[in-house]
C-alpha positions in Angstrom: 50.6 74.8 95.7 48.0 77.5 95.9 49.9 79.1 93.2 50.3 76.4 90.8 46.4 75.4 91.0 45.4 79.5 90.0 48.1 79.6 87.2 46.1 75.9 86.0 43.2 78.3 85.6 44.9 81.3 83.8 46.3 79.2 81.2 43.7 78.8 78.7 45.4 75.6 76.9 45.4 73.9 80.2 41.6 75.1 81.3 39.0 75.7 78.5 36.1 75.3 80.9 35.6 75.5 84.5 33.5 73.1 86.2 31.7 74.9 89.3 30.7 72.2 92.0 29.3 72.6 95.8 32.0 73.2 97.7 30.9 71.5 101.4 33.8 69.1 101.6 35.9 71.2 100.1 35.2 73.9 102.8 31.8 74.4 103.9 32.7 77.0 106.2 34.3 78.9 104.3 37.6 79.3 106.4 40.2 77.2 104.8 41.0 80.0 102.4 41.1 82.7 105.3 43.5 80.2 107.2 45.5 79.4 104.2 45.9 82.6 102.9 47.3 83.4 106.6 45.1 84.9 109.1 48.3 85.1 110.9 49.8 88.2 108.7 53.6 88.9 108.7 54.3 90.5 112.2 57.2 92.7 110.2 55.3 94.3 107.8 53.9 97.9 107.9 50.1 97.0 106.9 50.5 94.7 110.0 51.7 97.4 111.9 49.0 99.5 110.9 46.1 97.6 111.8 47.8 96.9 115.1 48.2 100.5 116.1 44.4 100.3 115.5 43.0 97.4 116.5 42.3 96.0 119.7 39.2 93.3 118.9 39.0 90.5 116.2 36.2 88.8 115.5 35.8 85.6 113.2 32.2 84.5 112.1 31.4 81.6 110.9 28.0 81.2 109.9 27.2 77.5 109.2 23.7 76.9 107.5 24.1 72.8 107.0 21.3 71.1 107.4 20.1 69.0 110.2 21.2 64.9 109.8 18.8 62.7 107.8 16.6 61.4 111.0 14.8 58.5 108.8 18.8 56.8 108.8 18.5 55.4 112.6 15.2 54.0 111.9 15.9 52.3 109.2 17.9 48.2 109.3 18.7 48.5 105.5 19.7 51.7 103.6 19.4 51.5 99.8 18.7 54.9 98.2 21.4 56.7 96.7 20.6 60.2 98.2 20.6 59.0 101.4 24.0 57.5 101.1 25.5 59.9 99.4 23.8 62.3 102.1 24.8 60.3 104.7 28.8 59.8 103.3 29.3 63.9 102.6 27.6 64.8 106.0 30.1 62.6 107.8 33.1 63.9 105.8 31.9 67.5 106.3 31.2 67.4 109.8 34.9 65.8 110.6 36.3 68.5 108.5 34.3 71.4 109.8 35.9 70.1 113.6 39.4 70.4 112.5 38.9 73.9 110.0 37.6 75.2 113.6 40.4 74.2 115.7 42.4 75.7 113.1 41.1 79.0 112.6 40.8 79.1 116.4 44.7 78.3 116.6 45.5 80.9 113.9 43.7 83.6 115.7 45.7 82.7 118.8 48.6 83.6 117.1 47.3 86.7 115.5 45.8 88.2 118.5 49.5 87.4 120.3 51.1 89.3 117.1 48.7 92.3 117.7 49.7 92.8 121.3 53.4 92.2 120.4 53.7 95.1 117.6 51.3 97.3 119.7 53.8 97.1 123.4 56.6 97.2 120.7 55.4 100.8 119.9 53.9 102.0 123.6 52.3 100.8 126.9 49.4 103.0 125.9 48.1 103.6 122.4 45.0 105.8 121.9 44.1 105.5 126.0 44.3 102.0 126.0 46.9 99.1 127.3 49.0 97.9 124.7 47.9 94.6 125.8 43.9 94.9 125.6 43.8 93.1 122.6 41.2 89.8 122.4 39.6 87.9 119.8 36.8 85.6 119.2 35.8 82.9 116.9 32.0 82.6 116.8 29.8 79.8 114.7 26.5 80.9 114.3 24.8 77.4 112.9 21.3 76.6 112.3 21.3 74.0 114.9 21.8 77.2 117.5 18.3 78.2 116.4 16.2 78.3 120.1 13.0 77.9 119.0 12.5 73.9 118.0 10.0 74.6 115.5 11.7 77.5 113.4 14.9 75.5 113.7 13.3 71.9 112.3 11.7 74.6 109.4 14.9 76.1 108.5 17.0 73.1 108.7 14.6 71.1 106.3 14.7 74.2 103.3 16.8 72.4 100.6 20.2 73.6 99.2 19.4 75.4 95.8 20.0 78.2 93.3 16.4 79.5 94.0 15.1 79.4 97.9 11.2 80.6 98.5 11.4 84.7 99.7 9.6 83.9 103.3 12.5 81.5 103.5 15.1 84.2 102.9 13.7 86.3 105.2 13.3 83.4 108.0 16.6 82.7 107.4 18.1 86.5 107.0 15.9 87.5 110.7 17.1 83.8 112.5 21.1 84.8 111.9 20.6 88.3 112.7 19.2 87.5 116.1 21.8 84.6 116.7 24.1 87.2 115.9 23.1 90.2 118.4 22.1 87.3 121.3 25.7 85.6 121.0 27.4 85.7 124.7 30.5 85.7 123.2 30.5 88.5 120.8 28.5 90.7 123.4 31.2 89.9 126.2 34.2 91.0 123.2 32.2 94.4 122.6 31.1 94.8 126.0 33.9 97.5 126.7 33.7 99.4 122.8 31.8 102.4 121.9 28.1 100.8 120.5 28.0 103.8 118.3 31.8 103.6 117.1 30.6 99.9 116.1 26.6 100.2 114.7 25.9 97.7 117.4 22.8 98.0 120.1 22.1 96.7 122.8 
């Protein structure tokens, strides 16, 4: 299927012009590709052998920067503008889609961090000092609504989607992920054990 839809897009009597919409319902996370391409890479082949031999943590972020639910909507006995049903319809579809692309990608890396461990004791109960077996993953979401303080969060969730955002907005945004990111229990508790300075990562 995957196949037929990017031949539809290299024949140029089929597709003159491509038509670029938001993606959010598509996949908002940006995972369904990841999963669908097979995160899960063929156990028999000598590139998965390779990174097995080498690697003993996966990590999968998902950064999700939605924006928080239309409060006014409870309030309110009749709902008649267009943006906020529309709003309200795709939020709904996203969310229930963003649920099952997580349980997913977290089943998928399951099954890849199983594949690692098998190829690795396949070669030897120790490979570079370490147990064949010391292999673990993690799938992270870093999402806006994770943001501690109530007042940056309500700020950040409120910016707009658009081709242009304000440059203190970037950099709220940018600095707010970044410390999401190095606070996260469980992507300290996966690197707890590495080299900080194999990985660029401080304490």
């Amino acid at each position: 299927m995957l196949a037929r839809i990017a031949n539809r897009y290299l024949d140029p009597e089929r597709t003159k012009y491509v038509h670029l919409l938001d993606g959010g319902i598509a996949d908002n996370l940006a995972l369904r590709s990841v999963v669908n391409g097979g995160i899960a890479l063929d156990e028999t082949s000598d590139t998965f052998r390779r990174v097995a031999l080498k690697a003993r943590r996966v990590l999968v972020l998902s950064v999700d920067g939605q924006s928080a639910p239309d409060p006014a909507l409870a309030k309110q006995r009749v709902v008649t503008g267009l943006s906020q049903i529309f709003g309200a319809v795709f939020g709904t579809q996203i969310d229930a889609y963003n649920f099952e692309t997580l349980i997913l990608t977290h089943s998928e890396l399951d099954q890849l961090i199983k594949g690692l461990s098998k190829v690795r004791c396949a070669q030897a109960r120790v490979i570079d000092g370490h147990d064949c077996n010391d292999v673990k993953g993690a799938l992270v979401r870093i999402s806006l609504a994770g943001i501690p303080d109530p007042q940056m969060r309500q700020r950040l969730q409120s910016i707009p989607t658009g081709l242009t955002i304000p440059d203190e907005d970037v950099d709220a945004l940018v600095g707010s992920g970044e410390q999401l990111v190095q606070q996260d229990p469980k992507i300290r508790e996966l690197i707890s054990d590495l080299d900080s300075r194999a990985i660029g990562v401080t304490a």
